[in-house]
C-alpha positions in Angstrom: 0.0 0.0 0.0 1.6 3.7 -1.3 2.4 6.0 1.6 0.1 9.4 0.1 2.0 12.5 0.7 1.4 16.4 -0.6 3.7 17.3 -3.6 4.2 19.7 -6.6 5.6 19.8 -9.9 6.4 22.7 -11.9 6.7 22.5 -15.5 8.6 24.4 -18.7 10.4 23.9 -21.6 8.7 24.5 -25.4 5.8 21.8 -26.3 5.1 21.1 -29.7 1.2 22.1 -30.0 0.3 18.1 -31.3 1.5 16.9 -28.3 -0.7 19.4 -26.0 -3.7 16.9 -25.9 -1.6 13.9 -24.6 0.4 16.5 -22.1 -3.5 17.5 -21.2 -4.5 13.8 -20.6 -1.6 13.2 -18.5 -2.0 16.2 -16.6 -5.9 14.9 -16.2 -4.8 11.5 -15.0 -3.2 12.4 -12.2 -5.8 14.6 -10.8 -3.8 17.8 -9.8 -4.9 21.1 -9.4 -3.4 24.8 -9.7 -3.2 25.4 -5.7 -2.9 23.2 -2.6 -6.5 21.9 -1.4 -8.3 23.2 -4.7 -10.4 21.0 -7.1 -9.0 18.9 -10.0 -7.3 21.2 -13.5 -8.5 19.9 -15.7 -6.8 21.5 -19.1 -7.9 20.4 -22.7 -6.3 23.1 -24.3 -3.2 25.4 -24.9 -4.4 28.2 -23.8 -5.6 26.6 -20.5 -2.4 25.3 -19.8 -0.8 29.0 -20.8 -3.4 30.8 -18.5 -2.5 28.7 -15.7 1.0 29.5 -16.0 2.7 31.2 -13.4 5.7 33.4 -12.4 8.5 31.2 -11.0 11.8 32.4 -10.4 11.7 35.0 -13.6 9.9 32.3 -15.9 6.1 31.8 -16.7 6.1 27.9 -16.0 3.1 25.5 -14.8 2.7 24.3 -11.5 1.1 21.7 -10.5 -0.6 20.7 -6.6 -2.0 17.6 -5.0 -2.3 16.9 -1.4 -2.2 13.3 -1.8 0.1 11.5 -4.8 1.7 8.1 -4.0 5.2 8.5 -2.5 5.1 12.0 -3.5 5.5 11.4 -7.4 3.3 12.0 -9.8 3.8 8.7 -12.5 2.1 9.3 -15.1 3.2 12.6 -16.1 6.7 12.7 -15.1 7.1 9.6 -17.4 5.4 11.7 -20.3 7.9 14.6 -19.8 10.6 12.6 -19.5 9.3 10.9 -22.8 8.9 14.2 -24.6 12.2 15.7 -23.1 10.2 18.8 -21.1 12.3 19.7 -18.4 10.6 20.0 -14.4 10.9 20.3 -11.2 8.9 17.9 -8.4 8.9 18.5 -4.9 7.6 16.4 -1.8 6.8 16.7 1.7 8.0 13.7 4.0 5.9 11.0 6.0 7.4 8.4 7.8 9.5 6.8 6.3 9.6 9.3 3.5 12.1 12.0 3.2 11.5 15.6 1.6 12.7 15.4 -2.0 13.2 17.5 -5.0 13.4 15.4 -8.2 14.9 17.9 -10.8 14.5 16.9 -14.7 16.5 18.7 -17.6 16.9 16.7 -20.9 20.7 17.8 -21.4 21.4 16.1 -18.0 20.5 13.1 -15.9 17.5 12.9 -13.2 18.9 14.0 -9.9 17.4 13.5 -7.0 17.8 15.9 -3.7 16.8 16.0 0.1 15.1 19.1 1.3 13.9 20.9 3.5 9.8 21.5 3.9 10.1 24.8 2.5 11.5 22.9 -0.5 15.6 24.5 -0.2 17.8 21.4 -0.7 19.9 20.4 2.4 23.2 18.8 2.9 24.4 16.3 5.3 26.8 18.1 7.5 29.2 15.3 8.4 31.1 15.1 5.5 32.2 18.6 5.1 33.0 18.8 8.6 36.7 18.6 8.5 36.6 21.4 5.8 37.9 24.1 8.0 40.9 22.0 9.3 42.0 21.3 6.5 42.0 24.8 5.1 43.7 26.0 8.1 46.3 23.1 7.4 46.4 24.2 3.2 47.4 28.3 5.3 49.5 27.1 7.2 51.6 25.2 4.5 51.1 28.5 2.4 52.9 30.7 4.9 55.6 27.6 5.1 55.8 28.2 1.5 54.9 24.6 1.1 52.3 25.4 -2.0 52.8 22.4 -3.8 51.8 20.5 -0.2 49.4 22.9 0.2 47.9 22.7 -3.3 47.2 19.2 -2.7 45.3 19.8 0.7 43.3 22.5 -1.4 42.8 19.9 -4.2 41.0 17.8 -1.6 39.1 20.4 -0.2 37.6 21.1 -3.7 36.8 17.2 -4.2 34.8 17.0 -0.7 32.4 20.4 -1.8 31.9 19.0 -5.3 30.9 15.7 -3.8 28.7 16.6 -1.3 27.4 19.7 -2.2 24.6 20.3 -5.3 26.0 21.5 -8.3 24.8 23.7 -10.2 21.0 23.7 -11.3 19.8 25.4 -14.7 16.7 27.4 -14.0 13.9 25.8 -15.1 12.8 27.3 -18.5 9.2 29.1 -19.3 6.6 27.0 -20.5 6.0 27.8 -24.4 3.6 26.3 -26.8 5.0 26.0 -30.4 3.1 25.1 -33.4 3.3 21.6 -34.7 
């Protein structure tokens, strides 16, 4: 039995207009709606799916509610962007078992997958990065000894821990455009 848990997904990137019917029918099937606790959208057209657009984060991109969608993902239509190559975001709150995630989808670059927060900002585990500051003291300290080849090496590690564990780099999520077939 799923675990049901509140989630959004925001959506962009140009759709050819003969798809819009099949991105509609998707959008249908998994019952969403335009704000948290609202009734079903419902979109058969462009233009609906246009007019529901929002403002994001500088781009006019579609976003997507529902209070309840198994472990937080929505199926049916991630699989049809992911098909079609339309780049989104999905969030979930946790439950149980069930961390807060962001999925984040671009088609130049693989699915990644992030924990967060509830207000959706992607965290880090701590532990990891811990011994950053030591060893930056250790990389000055070997600078003033005018050890820099030593001390190039302790730097070189410090830039391999923050590219491990920290995110890299997200593209913004591009506005939503409708293009003739």
């Amino acid at each position: 039995m799923a675990d049901y848990v509140a989630a959004h997904i925001t959506i962009g990137g140009t759709v050819s207009g003969r798809i819009v019917p099949d991105l509609c029918q998707s959008i249908n099937a998994q019952g969403v709606s335009l704000k948290w606790g609202e009734w079903n959208f419902c979109p058969e057209t462009a233009e609906e799916l246009l007019k529901a657009c929002q403002e994001i984060a500088g781009a006019k991109v579609l976003r997507l509610y529902s209070d309840e969608v198994g472990y937080g993902n929505f199926d049916v239509l991630q699989e049809f962007l992911i098909d079609h190559e339309l780049p989104f975001d999905r969030w979930h709150e946790s439950k149980y078992e069930i961390p807060c995630e962001q999925m984040v989808y671009r088609p130049e670059a693989e699915l990644r997958f992030f924990l967060t927060n509830l207000q959706g900002e992607i965290v880090v585990t701590a532990e990891p990065l811990m011994g950053l500051a030591g060893l930056l003291e250790e990389a000055q300290g070997l600078l003033r000894t005018s050890s820099k080849r030593a001390a190039l090496q302790v730097l070189r590690h410090c830039r391999r821990l923050v590219a491990e564990h920290l995110r890299p780099s997200l593209p913004p999520l591009p506005a939503l455009q409708i293009v003739a077939s």
